[in-house]
N, C-alpha and C positions, 0 to 999 in steps of 0.2 A: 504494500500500500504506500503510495508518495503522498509525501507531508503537504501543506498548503504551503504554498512559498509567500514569504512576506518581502520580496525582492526588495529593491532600493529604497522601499520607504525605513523600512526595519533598518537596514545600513545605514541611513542619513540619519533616525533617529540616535542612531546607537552612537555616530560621529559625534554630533551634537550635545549628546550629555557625555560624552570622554571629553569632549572641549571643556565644557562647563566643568567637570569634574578637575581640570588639571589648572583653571584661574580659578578656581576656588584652592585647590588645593597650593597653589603657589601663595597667595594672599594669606591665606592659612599659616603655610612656610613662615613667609616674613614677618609675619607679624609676631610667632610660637619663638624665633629669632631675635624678638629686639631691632629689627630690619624697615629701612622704606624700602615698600614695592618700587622698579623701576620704571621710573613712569616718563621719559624723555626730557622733555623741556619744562612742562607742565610742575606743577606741584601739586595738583589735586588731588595724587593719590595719596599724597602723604598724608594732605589736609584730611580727605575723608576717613581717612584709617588713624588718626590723631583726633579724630571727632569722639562725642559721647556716643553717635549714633553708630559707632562702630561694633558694640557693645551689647545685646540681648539674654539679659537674664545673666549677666556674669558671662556669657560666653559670648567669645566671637562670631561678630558674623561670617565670619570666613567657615569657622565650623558650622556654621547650619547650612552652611551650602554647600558646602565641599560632604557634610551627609543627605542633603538634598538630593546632591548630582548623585551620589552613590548609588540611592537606592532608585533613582530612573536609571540607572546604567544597568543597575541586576533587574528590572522592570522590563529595562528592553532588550536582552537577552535573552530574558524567561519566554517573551513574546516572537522575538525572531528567530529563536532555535525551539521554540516547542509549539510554535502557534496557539499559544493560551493569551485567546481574548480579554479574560477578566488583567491576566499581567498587563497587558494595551492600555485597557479602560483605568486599571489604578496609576496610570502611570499619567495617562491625560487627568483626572482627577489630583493628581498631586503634583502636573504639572499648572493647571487650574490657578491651583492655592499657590505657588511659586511665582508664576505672573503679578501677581495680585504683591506677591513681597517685594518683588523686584521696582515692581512701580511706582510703592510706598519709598522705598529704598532711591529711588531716582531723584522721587518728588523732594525729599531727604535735600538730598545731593544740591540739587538746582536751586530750591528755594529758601531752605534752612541753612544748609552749611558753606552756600554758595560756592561750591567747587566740583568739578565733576573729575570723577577716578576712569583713566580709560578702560583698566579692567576690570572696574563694576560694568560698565556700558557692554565691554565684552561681553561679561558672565550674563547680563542680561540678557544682549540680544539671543545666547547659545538657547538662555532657559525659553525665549520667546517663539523662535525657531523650531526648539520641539516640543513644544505644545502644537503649532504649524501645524508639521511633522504628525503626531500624533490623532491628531485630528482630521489629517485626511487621509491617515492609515483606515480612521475606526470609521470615515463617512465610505471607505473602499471594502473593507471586508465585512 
């Protein structure tokens, strides 16, 4: 019996949270370090990683995202190597509620701390993307 193939949609999502998985986890890095992110000319990443709002519950934001992306990464693996729809659907549903952090997290950025981090914008656009991603995975199969 051949499996249902979740072709390039499953691969671009799966790209998409390793992205997001590796600037979360880098941000994570530097900050677990003592470190500014390298952020080119700019200074905002320092700025927003030296902010309060870097900060959730005593823990960084770098770690809820960096376990964010984790578990859309095991989500979309469960979904592209075993074609388990519910793995899909938790995966658009907690990519859902990640959107919604990221945007909080933006809005943060722009109009409270006034400085934008290019690799929050990254990590966002990765987290926005597969939601995308996942969504016209779950409007396809």
């Amino acid at each position: 019996m051949e499996r249902p193939r979740r072709g390039s949609l499953g691969a671009l999502l799966l790209v998409f949270a390793l992205v997001g998985l590796g600037v979360a986890g880098y941000l994570l890095g530097v900050r677990l370090f003592g470190e500014a992110p390298v952020c080119g000319p700019s200074t905002g990443c320092e700025t927003v990683q030296q902010s309060k709002y870097s900060v959730v519950l005593g823990i960084p934001v770098a770690a809820w995202g960096s376990a964010f992306s984790l578990a859309v990464v095991v989500l979309a693996v469960r979904w592209w190597h075993a074609a388990d729809r519910r793995a899909l659907l938790a995966a658009y549903l907690l990519l859902l509620a990640g959107t919604l952090a990221v945007a909080v997290l933006t809005y943060l950025e722009l109009f409270i701390i006034h400085a934008v981090c290019a690799w929050c914008v990254s990590y966002a656009t990765a987290v926005v993307a597969s939601l995308v991603t996942a969504g016209l995975a779950l409007r396809k199969s």
